[in-house]
C-alpha positions, 0 to 999 in steps of 0.5 A: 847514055839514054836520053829519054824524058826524066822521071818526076821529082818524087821519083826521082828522090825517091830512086836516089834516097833508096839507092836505085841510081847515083846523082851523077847518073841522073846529072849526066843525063839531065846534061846530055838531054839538055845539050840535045835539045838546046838548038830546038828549045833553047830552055838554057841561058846558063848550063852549070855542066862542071859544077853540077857534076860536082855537086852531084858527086858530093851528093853521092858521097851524102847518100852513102853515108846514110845520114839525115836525109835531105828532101832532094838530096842529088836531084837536078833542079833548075831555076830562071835566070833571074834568080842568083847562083853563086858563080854564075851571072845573073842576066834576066833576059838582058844583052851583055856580059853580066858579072858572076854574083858572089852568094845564092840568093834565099831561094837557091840556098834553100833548095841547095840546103834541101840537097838540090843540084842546080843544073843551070839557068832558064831563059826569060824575057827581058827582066820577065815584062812579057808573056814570051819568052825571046830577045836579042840576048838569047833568041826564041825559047820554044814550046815543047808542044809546038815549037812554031809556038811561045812556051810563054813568060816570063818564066819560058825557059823553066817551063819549056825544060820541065815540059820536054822532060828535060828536069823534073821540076823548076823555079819560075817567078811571076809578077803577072802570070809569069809562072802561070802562064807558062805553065798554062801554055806548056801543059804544066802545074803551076804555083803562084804562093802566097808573097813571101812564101819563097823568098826574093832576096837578095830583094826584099821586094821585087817590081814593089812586091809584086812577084814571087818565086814558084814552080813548075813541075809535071805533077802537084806533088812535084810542084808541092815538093819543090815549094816545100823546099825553096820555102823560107826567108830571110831575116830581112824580108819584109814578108814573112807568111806563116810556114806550111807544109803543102806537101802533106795537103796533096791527097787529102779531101778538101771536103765539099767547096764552093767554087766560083768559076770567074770567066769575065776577064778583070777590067781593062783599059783595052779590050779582051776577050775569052776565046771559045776554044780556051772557054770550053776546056775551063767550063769543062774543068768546072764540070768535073769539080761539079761531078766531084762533089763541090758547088760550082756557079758562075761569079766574078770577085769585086776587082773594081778599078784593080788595075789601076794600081798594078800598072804603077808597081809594074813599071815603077819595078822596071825604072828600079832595075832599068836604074841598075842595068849596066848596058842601058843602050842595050835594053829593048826601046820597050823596056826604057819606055816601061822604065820612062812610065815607071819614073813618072808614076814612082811618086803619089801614084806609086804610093797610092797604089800600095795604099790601096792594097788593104781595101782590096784585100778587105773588098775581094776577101769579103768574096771569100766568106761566099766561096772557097776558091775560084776557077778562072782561066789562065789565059784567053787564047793559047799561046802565040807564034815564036815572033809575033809579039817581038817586034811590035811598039810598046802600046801594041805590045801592051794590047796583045799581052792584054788580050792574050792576058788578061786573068792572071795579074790581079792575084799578084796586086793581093799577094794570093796564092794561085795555081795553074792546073792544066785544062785540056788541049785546043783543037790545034793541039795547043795546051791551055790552062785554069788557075785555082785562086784563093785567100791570104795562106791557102795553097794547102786547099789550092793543091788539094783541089788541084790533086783531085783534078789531076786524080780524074785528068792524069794530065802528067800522062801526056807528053809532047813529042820529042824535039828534033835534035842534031843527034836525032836528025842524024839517024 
């Protein structure tokens, strides 16, 4: 049996629907990669071994019948561990012994009803708050790239698989970069959509409607294709954005855009600063876009006080779930202090907070008749050592997240689209990224604009090492 990298997620459909390989075939591979890499990675809380080899023998029964084609009929997918499976727990990156949940939430059945094979569940930091992905539930999930490193959070685990080649593309959430970074960090495209683009339910509104459901994948198309896929609500969601096909954007010419590239970081109660290694490779990026034909200048959108409304929704979404976790006792001191903070600000300040989305969108979309898009860093630095944010208190925690950051959480206040491209490696050859932002229902221009990149970058060419493995340490 090979162990070598999967193909991309187009591939990969593409070989099943024309009858080149069986699901099966590609889930017992997915699986052995997966079981080899667990003990340097460690990119799975949940590995669905029994039942995905069963999903991928019905699958295989569907593709011989050469009926109606499903998108991703028999291809294995992965999704964070904050998500629902049916049969399985849902633990999101906390200790304990969590009960199986009785039905998919929206997203899973969607890409189920797509005719995905969900191999397992990827590791997250303790309900996604941070920007690594480790914790006395799991340990460290490491990246691909260097595994002294973090692949990032909180959707670490999602980008850490699909980094390594070990499936094709994965579901990942982010509340403030919790797609993003990771992508960043792990030399991946990344979509943030628009709220309510990909469905949270059972959750109407998760962290007060911060977060969303992405992906993560190798390739535009692969990140597109997947989106498409786990697209979609549920009646009771109380955001409902129009359908799109971003897949059949990928490719098509954007036409000459005005692009803002936006290097100072959002304003800060701490401060931050834009490393120069992290400066130059996005500079780079916008050089290119400049080569290819759009108008590129230096500008920063109006955020203002923007912060001050993020801190009530994010920590009034930690007291939401701190209130539900069945082992209290057992979550990190910094998660009760978050969740203690939370209650405090759930009141007027919450509500305030969500009042204040409007102005934004009125103020920082009023920047969008001067400009298309923006390119703005992901992050300020590259990704930190395995271990050095774990052990640190709160306020420290905070500081570090802050300065490492500091990009990425506004666009989750306004509910936008943003998308992750990868911009290059530092010296030390550590991946980093850019993220592409936009209006309310623009990832169709995000992933044009992203295309024409990776047409120039082939970023998808470049892999990371393999892992050592106990099998390849043997020989």
């Amino acid at each position: 049996m090979t162990l070598d990298r999967c193909e991309g997620l187009t591939e990969t459909a593409r070989a099943l629907a024309s009858g080149e390989v069986t699901s099966r075939a590609l889930v017992e591979r997915t699986l052995a990669r997966i079981e080899a890499t667990q003990g340097s990675l460690n990119a799975f809380r949940i590995v669905r071994a029994e039942a995905a080899l069963a999903e991928a023998d019905a699958a295989d029964r569907e593709l011989a019948s050469r009926g109606v084609r499903k998108p991703l009929l028999g291809v294995p997918v992965a999704v964070k561990d904050d998500m629902d499976v049916a049969g399985e727990p849902t633990a999101f990156g906390c200790c304990g012994e969590f009960p199986p949940v009785t039905e998919d939430g929206e997203a899973v059945r969607r890409l189920r009803a797509a005719g995905a094979v969900i191999v397992g569940k990827t590791n997250t930091c303790e309900f996604g708050q941070w920007p690594f992905t480790e914790g006395p539930a799991f340990g460290a999930t490491r990246n691909p790239w260097s595994t002294g490193h973090t692949p990032g959070g909180s959707s670490g685990g999602s980008a850490a698989a699909v980094a390594a080649g070990l499936v094709p593309a994965a579901l990942g959430s982010d509340g403030a970069g919790s797609v993003r970074i990771p992508a960043a960090w792990t030399h991946l495209v990344g979509i943030k959509p628009q709220r309510g683009r990909v469905s949270t339910w059972p959750r109407g509104e998760s962290f007060q409607g911060i977060t969303v459901n992405g992906t993560l994948a190798r390739t535009v198309a692969d990140a597109a294709l997947l989106l498409d896929a786990a697209s979609g609500n549920h009646a009771q969601d109380p955001h409902q954005p129009p359908a799109l096909d971003v897949s059949g954007a990928v490719g098509r010419d954007p036409g000459r855009l005005r692009i803002a590239l936006s290097l100072k970081p959002p304003f800060t109660a701490v401060p931050a600063r834009l490393l120069p290694e992290v400066r130059t490779r996005v500079v780079e990026l916008a050089e290119r876009l400049s080569a290819l034909g759009h108008f590129v200048e230096e500008a920063d959108p109006p955020y203002g006080q923007i912060g001050l409304t993020f801190v009530p929704r994010a920590t009034a979404g930690i007291a939401e779930r701190v209130g539900e976790a069945p082992f209290p006792a057992l979550l990190d001191r910094r998660t009760r202090g978050a969740a203690r903070l939370g209650r405090l600000l759930g009141g007027a300040p919450l509500r305030a907070a969500r009042r204040a989305e409007s102005v934004l969108h009125r103020r920082i979309g009023g920047f969008f008749t001067s400009y298309d898009v923006v390119l703005a860093p992901t992050t300020a630095a590259p990704p930190p050592r395995v271990g050095a944010l774990l052990e640190l208190s709160g306020f420290a925690t905070d500081r570090a997240m802050i300065a490492a950051c500091p990009y990425a959480w506004p666009w989750n206040v306004l509910g936008w689209p943003g998308v992750n491209v990868p911009a290059g490696f530092t010296p030390d050859g550590l991946p980093v990224g850019a993220q592409l932002l936009g209006p309310a229902n623009s990832e169709p221009l995000l992933v044009q604009v992203a295309a024409q990149l990776e047409a120039e970058l082939r970023w998808a060419e470049k892999w990371p090492a393999p892992p050592v493995t106990a099998r390849s340490a043997a020989v």
